[in-house]
C-alpha positions in Angstrom: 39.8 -54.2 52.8 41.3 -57.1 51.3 42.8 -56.9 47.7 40.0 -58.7 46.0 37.4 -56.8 47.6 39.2 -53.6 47.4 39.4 -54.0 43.4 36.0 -55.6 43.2 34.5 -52.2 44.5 35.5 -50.7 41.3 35.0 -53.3 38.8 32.1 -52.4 36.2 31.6 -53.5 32.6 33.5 -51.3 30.7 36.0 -51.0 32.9 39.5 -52.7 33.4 42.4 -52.7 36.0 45.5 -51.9 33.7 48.2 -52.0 36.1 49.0 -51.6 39.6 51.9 -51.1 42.5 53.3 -49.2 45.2 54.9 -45.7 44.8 55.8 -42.2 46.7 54.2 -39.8 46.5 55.6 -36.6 47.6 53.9 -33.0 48.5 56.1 -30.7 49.9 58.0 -32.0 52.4 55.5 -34.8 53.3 55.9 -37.9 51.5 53.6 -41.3 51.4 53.9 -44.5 50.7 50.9 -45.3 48.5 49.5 -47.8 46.1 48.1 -47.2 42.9 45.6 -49.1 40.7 45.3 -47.5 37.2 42.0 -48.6 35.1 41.2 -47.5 31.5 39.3 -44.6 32.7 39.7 -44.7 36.5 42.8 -44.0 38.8 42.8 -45.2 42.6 45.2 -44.1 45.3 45.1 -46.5 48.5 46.9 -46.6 51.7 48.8 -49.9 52.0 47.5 -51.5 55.2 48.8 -54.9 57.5 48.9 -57.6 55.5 48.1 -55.9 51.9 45.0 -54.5 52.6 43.7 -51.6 50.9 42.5 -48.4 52.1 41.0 -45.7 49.4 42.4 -42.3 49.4 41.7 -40.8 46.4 39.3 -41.7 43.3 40.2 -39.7 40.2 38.4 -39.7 36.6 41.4 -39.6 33.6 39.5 -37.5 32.4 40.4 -34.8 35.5 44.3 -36.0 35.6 47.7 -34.5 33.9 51.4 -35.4 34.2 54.1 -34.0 33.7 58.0 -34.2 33.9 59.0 -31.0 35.3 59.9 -32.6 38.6 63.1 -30.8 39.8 60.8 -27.3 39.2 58.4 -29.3 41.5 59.8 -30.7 44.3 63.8 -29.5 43.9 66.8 -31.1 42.8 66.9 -34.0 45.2 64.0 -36.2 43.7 65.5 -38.7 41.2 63.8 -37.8 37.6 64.8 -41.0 35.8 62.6 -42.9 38.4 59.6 -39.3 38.7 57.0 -37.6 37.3 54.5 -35.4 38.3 51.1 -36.3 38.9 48.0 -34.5 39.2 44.2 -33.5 39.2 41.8 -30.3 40.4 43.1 -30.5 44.4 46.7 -31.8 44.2 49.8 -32.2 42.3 52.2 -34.9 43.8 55.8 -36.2 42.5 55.3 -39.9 42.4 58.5 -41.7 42.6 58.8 -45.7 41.4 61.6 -48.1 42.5 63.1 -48.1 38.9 63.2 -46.1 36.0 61.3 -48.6 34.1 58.5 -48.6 36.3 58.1 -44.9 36.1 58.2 -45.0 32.2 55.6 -47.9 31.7 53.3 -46.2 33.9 53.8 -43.0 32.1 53.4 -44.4 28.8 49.8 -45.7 30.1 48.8 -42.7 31.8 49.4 -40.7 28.5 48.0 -43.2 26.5 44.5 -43.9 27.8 45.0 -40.0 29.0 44.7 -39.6 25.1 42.1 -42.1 24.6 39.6 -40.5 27.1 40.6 -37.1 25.3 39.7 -37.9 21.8 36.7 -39.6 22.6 35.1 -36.8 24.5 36.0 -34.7 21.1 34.6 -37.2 19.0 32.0 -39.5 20.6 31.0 -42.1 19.1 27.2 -41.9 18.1 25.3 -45.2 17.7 
């Protein structure tokens, strides 16, 4: 599926694509090269296809995700933790690895963020 279509199919009202790109994700000894589309309260995992096309692998709610940065207690000492975190929901924990340290922290920062957001408002819904 092309890229339009592929984020189309998620597209709602409420709902917007905050940022995207490719990352590793590594289980065990198996690693994948994967994008990633992250939406305020959706996050997408898709096999990168020929010519950028999109396959879905995984849907996840925010509301069913953690992180964390315990990495080398994850995956061992040879993943690079200035560029890793660990990412997970119910089925799976993965260490996703970015091509720069940068990368890795803005995507953290988001995650957390909106991980926060969703958090709070299921505490303290707002009643109209």
């Amino acid at each position: 599926m092309d890229t339009c279509a592929f984020l189309s199919s998620f597209m709602c009202p409420n709902r917007t694509l905050l940022i995207d790109g490719r990352v590793e994700l590594k289980r065990g000894r198996k690693r994948q090269e994967r994008h990633l589309f992250l939406f305020n309260d959706l996050f997408v995992v898709a096999q990168i296809k020929y010519n950028n096309n999109f396959k879905m692998k995984n849907k996840i709610k925010l509301s069913d995700m953690w992180t964390a940065s315990c990495v080398s207690e994850a995956e061992g000492d040879n993943t690079d933790s200035m560029k890793s975190f660990v990412l997970g929901w119910p089925t799976v924990n993965f260490v996703a690895t970015f091509s720069f340290p940068e990368q890795k922290d803005e995507w953290l920062s988001l995650l957390q963020r909106y991980f926060f957001r969703i958090h709070i408002f299921h505490l303290y819904p707002v009643v109209k």
